[in-house]
Backbone bond lengths (Angstrom), bond angles and torsions (degrees), N, CA, C in turn:
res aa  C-N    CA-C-N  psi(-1)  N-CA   C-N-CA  omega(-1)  CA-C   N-CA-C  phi
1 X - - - 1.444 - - 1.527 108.21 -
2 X 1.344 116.72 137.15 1.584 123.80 177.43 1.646 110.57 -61.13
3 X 1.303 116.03 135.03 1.366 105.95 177.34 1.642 138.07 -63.46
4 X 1.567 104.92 -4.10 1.115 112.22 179.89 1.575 106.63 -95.06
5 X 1.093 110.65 -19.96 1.608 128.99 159.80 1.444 100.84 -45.08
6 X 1.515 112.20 -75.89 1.644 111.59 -156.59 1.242 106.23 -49.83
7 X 1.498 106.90 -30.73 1.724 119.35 -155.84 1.717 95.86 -80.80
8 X 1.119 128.30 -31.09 1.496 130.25 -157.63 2.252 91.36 -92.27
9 X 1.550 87.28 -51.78 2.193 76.50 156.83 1.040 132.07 -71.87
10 X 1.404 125.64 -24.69 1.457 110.49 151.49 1.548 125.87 -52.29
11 X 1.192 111.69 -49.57 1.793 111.77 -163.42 1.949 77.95 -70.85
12 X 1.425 141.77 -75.00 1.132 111.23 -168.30 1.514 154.11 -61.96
13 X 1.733 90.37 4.89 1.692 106.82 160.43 1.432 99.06 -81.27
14 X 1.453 125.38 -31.57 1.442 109.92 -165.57 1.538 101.78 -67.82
15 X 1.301 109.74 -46.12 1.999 108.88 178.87 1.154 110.50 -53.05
16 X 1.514 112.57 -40.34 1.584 104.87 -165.07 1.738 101.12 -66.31
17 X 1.584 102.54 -59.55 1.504 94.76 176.23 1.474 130.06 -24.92
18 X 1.620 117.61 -54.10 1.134 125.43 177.53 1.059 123.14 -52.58
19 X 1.665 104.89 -46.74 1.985 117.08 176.99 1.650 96.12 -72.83
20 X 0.689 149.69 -103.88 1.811 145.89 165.46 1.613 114.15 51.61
21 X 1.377 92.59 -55.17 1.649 116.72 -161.93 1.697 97.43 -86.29
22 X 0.815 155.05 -72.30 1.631 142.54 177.98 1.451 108.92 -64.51
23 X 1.515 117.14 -19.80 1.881 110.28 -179.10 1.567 98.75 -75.02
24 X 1.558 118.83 -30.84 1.369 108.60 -156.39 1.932 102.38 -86.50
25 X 2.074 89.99 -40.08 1.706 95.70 -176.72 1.624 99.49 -56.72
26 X 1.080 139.61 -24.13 1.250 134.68 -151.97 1.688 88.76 -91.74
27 X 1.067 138.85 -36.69 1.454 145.79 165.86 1.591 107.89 -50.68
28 X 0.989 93.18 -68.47 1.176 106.31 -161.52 1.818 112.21 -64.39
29 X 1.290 117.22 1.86 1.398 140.88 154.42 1.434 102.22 -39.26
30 X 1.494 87.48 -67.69 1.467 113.70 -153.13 1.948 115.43 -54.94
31 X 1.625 94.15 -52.28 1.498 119.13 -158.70 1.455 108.86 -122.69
32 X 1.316 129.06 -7.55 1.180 131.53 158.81 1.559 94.86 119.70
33 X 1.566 116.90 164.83 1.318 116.37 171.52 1.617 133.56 -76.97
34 X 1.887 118.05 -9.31 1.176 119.90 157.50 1.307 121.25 -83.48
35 X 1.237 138.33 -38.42 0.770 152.96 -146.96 1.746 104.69 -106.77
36 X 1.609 108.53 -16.41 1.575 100.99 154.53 1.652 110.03 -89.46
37 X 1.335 141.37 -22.31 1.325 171.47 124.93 1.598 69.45 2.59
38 X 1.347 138.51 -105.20 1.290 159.77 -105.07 1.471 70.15 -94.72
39 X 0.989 161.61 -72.89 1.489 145.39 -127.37 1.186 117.27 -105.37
40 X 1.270 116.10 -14.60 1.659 127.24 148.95 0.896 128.24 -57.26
41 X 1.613 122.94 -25.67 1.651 125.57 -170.86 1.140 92.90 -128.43
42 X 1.048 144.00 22.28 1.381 158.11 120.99 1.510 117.59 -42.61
43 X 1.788 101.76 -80.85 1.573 99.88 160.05 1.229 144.48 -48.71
44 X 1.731 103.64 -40.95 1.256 111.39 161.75 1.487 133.91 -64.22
45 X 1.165 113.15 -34.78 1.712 119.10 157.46 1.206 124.63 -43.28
46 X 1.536 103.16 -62.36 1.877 127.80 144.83 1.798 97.60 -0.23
47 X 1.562 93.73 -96.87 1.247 121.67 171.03 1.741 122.91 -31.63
48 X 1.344 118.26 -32.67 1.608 108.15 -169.24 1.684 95.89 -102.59
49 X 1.244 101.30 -20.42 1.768 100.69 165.20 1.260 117.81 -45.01
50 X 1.606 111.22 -79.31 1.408 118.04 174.13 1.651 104.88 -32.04
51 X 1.632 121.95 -70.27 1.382 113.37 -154.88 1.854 98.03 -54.46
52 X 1.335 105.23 -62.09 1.406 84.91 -171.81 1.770 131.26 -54.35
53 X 0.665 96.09 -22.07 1.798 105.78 175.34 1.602 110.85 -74.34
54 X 1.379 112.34 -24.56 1.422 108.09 177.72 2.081 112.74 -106.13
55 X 1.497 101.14 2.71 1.425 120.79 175.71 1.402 115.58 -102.29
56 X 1.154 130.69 -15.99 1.448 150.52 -149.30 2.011 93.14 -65.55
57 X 1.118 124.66 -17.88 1.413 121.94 -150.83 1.266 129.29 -1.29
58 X 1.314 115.56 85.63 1.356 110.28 -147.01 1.521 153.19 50.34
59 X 0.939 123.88 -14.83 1.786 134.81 146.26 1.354 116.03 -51.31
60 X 1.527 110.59 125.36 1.246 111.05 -162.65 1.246 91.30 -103.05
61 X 1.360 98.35 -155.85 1.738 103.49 -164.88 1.574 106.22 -136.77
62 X 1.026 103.69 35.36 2.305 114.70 150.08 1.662 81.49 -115.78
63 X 1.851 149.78 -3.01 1.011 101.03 172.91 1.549 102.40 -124.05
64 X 1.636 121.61 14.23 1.511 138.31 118.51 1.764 107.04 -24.97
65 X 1.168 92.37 -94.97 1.471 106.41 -170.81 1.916 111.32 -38.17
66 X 1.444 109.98 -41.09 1.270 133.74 -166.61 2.047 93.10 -51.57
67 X 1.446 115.55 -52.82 1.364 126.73 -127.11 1.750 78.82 -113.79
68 X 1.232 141.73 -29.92 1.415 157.87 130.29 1.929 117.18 -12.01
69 X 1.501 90.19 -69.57 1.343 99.92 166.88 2.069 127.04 -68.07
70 X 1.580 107.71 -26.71 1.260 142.02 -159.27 2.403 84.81 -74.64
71 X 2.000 97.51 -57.68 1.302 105.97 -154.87 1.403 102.64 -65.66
72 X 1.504 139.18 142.16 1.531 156.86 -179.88 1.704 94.98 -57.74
73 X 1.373 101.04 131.83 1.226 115.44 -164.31 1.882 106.13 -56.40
74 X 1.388 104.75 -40.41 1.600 114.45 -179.28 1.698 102.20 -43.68
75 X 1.691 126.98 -50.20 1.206 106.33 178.75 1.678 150.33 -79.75
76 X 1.074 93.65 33.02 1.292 146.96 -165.00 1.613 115.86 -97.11
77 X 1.530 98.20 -26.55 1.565 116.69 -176.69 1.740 109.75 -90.51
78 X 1.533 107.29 4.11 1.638 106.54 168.97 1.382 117.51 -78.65
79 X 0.700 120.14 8.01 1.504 130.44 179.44 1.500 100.33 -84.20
80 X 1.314 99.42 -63.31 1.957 115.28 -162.36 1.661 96.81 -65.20
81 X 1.372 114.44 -37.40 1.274 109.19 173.01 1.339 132.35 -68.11
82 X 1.357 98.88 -24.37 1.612 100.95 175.22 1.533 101.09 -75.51
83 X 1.122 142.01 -44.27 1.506 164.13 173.83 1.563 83.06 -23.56
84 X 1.782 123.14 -92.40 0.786 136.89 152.00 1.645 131.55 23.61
85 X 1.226 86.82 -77.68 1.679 119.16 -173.60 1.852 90.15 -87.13
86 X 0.958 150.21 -25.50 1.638 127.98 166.19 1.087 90.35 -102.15
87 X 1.286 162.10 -31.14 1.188 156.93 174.53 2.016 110.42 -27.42
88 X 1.737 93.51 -72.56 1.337 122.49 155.34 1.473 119.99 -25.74
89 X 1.229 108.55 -71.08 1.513 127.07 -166.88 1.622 107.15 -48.91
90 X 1.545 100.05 -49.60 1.248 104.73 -173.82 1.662 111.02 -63.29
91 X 1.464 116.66 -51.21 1.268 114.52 -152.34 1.739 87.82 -75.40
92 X 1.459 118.78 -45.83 1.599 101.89 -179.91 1.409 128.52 -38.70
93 X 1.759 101.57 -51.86 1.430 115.77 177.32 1.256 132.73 -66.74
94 X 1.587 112.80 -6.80 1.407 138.87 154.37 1.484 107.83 -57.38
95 X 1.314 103.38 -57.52 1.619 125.71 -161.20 1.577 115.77 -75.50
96 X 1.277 114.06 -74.76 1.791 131.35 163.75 1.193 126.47 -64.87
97 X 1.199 107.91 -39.80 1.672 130.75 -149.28 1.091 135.04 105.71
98 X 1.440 144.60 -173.34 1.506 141.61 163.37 1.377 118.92 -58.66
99 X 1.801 112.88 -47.85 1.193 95.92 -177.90 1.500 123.99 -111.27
100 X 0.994 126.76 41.17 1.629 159.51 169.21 1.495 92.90 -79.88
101 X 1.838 104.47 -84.59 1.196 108.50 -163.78 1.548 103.88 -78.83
102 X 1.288 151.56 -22.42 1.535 137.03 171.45 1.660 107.75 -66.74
103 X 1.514 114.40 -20.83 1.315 87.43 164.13 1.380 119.95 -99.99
104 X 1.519 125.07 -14.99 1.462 104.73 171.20 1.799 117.70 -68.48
105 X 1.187 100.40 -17.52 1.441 102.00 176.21 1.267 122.61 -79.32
106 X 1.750 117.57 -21.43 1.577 111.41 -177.07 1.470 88.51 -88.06
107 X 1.718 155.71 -54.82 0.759 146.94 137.90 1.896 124.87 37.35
108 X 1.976 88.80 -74.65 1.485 86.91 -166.71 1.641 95.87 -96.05
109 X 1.298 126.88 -12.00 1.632 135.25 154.14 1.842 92.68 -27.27
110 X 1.329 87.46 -77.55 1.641 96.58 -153.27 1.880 99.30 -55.22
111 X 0.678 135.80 -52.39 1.570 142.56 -165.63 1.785 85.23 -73.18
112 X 0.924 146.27 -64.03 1.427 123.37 -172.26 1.610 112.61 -77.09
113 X 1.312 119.87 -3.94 1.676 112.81 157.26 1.462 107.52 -77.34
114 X 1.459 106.90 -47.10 1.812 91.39 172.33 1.510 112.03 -47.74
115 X 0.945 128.40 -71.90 1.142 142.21 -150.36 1.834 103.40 -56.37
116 X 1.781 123.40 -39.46 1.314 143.32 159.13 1.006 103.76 -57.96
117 X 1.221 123.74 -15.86 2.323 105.34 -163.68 1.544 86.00 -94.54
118 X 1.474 109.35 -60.50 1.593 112.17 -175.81 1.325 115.70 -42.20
119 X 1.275 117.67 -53.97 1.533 126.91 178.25 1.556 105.38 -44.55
120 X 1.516 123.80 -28.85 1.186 127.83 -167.22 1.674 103.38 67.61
121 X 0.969 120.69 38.40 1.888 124.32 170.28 1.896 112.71 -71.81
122 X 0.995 93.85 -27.66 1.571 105.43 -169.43 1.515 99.55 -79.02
123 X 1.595 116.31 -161.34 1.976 116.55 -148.79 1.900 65.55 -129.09
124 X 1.409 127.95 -25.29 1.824 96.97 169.15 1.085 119.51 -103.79
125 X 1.747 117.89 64.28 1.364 124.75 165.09 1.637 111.58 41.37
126 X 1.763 107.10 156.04 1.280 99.01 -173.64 1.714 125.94 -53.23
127 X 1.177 103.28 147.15 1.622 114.43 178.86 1.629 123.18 -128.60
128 X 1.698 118.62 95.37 1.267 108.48 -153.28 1.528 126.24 -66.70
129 X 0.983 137.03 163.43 1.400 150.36 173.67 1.343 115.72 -69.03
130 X 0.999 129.12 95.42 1.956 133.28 -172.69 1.502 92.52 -112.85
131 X 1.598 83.54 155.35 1.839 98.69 -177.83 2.348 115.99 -43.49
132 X 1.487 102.35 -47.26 1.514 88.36 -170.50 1.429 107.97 -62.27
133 X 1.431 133.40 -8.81 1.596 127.77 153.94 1.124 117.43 -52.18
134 X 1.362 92.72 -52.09 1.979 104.51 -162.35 1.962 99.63 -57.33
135 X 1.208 109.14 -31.83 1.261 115.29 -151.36 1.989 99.91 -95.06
136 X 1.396 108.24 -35.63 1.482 117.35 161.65 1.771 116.81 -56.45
137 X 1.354 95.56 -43.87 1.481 104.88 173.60 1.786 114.14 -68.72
138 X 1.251 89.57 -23.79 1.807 78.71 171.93 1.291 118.57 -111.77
139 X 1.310 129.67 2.37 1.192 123.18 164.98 1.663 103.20 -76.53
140 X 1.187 113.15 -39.29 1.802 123.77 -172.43 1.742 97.31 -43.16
141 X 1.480 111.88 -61.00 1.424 110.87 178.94 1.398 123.42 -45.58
142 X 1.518 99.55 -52.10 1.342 104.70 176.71 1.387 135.70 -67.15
143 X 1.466 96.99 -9.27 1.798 117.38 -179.86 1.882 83.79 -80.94
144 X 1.715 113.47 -74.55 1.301 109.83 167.49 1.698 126.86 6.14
145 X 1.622 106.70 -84.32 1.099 125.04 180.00 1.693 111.55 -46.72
146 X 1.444 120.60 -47.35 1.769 113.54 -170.97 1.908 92.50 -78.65
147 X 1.286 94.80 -26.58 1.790 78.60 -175.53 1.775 118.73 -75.18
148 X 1.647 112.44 -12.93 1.274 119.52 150.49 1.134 119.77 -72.49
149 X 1.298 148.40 -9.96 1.518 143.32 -171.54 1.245 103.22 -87.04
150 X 0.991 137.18 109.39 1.418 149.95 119.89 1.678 143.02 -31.41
């Protein structure tokens, strides 16, 4: 993928994230907060079907399945985490609002990627923690904190 690509899906996961959180609380009015949970990743599954089936460029799918069976069962647990992570969103954004809970959540995002890069958990080997992190990571809280004040 071109890098201005990754960069142009990042900024539109960041919108989507943001829009996510009142489309789902606003659901979840309706039908309760698991059970809008369940119908989000529903659609979205919906949704990553099509893309992958129309991205596939030739790779079939015994060598899908092949590279599936190949990956360590632990990564496998992004799923449950995403679950998780809209799970959250909703009941916060029920609770605080959107941006209450999107910032305590990008917050502890960022402080457990530090903490994952160093560990070297990620596919670009460990990556250490230097002060302008340490110092991004604490302004994030502190942005956090005035965006809780009321």
């Amino acid at each position: 993928m071109a890098p201005w690509l990754t960069w142009l899906l990042i900024v539109a996961g960041g919108v989507a994230g943001a829009l996510q959180a009142p489309v789902n609380a606003t659901l979840a009015k309706h039908i309760r907060p698991m059970p809008a949970s369940l119908v989000s990743f529903t659609v979205g599954a919906a949704a990553m079907l099509v893309v992958t089936l129309l991205t596939m460029r030739g790779q079939s799918l015994s060598s899908l399945a092949g590279g599936l069976a190949a990956a360590p069962a632990w990564s496998l647990l992004g799923g449950l985490c995403g679950a998780v992570v809209v799970s959250a969103v909703i009941v916060g954004t029920g609770a605080v609002g959107a941006n209450a809970t999107l910032s305590l959540l990008t917050a502890v995002q960022l402080v457990m990627a530090l903490l994952l890069d160093a560990a070297g958990l990620g596919t670009a080997g460990p990556i250490p923690i230097r002060w302008p992190q340490v110092v991004g990571v604490l302004l994030m809280i502190g942005g956090m904190k005035l965006v809780l004040t009321r």
